[in-house]
C-alpha positions in Angstrom: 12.6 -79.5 66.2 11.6 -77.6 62.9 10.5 -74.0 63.6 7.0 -74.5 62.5 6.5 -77.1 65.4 7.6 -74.9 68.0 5.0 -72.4 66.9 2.4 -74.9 66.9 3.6 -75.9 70.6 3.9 -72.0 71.3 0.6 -71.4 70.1 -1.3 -74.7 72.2 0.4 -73.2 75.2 -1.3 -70.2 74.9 -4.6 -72.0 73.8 -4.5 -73.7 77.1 -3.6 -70.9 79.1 -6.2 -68.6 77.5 -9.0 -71.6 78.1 -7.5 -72.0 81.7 -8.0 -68.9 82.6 -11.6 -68.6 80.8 -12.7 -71.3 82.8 -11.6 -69.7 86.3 -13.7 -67.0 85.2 -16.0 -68.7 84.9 -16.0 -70.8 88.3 -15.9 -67.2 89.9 -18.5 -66.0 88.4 -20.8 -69.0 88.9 -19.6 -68.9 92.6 -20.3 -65.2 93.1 -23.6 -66.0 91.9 -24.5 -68.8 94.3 -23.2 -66.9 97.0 -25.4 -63.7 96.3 -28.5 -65.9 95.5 -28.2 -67.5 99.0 -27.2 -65.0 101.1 -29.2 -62.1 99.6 -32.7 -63.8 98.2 -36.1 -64.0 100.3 -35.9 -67.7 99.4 -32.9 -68.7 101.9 -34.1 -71.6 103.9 -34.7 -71.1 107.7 -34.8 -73.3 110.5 -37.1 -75.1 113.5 -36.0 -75.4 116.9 -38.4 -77.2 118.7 -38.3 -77.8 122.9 -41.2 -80.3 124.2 -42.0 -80.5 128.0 -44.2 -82.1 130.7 -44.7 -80.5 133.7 -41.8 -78.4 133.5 -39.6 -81.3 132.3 -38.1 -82.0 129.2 -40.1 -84.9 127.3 -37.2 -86.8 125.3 -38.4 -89.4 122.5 -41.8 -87.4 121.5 -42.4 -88.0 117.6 -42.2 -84.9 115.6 -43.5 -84.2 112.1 -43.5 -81.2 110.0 -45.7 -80.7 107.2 -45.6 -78.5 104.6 -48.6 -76.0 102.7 -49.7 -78.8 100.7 -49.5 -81.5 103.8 -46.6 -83.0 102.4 -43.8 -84.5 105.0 -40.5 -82.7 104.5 -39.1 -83.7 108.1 -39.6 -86.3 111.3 -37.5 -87.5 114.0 -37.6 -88.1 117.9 -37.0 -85.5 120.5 -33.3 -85.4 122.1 -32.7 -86.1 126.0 -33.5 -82.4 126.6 -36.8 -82.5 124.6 -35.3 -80.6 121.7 -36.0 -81.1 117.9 -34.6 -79.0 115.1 -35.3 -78.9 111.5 -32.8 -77.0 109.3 -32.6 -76.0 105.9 -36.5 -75.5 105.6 -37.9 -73.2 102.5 -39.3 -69.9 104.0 -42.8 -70.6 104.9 -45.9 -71.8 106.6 -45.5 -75.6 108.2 -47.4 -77.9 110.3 -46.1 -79.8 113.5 -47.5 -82.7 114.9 -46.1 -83.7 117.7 -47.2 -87.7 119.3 -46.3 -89.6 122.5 -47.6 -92.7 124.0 -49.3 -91.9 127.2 -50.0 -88.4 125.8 -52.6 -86.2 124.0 -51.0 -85.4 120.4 -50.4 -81.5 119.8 -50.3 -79.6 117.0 -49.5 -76.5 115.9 -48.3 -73.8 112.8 -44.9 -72.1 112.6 -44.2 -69.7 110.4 -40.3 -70.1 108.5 -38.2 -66.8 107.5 -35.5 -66.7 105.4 -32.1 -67.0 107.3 -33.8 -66.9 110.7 -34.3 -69.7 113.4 -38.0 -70.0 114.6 -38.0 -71.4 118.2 -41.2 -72.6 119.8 -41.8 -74.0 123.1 -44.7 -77.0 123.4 -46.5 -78.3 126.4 -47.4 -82.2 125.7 -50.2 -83.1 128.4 -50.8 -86.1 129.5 -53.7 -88.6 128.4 -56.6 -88.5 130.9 -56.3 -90.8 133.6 -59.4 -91.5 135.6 -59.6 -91.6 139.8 -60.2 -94.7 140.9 -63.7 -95.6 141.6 -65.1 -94.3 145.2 -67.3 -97.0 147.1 -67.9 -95.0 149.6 -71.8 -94.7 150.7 -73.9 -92.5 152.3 -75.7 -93.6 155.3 -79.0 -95.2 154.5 -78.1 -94.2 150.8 -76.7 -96.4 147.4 -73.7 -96.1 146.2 -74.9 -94.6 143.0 -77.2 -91.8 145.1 -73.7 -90.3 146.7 -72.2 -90.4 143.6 -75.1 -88.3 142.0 -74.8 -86.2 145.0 -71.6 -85.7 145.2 -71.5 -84.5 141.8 -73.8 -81.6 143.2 -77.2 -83.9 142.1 -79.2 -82.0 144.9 -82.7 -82.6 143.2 -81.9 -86.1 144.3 -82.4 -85.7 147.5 -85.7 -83.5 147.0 -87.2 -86.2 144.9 -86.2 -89.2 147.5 -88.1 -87.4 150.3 -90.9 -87.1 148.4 -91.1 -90.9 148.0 -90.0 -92.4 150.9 -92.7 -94.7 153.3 -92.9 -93.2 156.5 -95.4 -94.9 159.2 -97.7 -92.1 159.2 -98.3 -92.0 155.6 -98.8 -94.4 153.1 -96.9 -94.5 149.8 -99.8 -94.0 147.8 -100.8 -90.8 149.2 -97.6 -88.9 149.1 -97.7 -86.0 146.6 -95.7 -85.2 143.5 -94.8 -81.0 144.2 
């Protein structure tokens, strides 16, 4: 090799050195720089934890949704055997959470998301109304419907059936309205 080619080679070694090490700098910086903006900024995303019960038990494969400001889904899935739902990475915030079973009424409710922190709320599904079976039981000398009204604390009922009653004293007709 001539001596002007092993300059040349000397002098693209350094060029690649020099742009290696340039370019670590570079990473570094860039990295330091995520690193700070995440750790350090009000707009770190925070986190949902979520536990759903039923009288005192925990209600696993409920439906959870969570909406954002402008009603926009960012997140759904089903409860976990132990009722628990959880939502990470969430923008700091105000969000909506609906919560639907079958056989229940639906819930909803607002949870408010900080930066870096865990926001853990505890819901209550309730059950859909079921009505009691139908009583037939009936008052003597009464209608079924008459000790249902009653029953139901219907007292004028009983004021305004004495006051038309037939008795064998009195005819209908001349039974008074008071």
């Amino acid at each position: 090799m001539s001596d002007g080619e092993s300059k040349q080679d000397l002098f693209l070694k350094r060029l690649q050195v020099s742009i290696a090490i340039l370019a670590g700098l570079a990473t570094l910086v860039l990295g330091v720089y995520n690193v700070k903006k995440n750790m350090f900024t009000e707009n770190s995303p925070g986190n949902i934890i979520l536990n759903v019960t039923t009288d005192n038990q925990p209600l696993n494969g409920a439906y959870v949704q969570i909406f954002n400001s402008q009603n926009v889904l960012v997140n759904a899935a089903l409860t976990r055997g132990n009722g628990e739902y959880g939502a990470k990475d969430l923008d700091a915030g105000s969000y909506g959470i609906k919560v639907t079973k079958n056989g229940f009424d639906p819930a909803f409710l607002t949870a408010q998301v900080n930066p870096k922190k865990t926001t853990t709320l505890d819901l209550i599904l309730r059950p859909l109304f079921q009505p009691a079976p139908a009583v037939q039981a009936q008052a003597p000398g009464g209608s079924t419907i008459k000790s249902a009204l009653e029953d139901a604390g219907a007292s004028w009922i009983r004021k305004m059936s004495s006051q038309y009653t037939e008795s064998k004293d009195k005819p209908a007709a001349q039974s008074s309205l008071n």
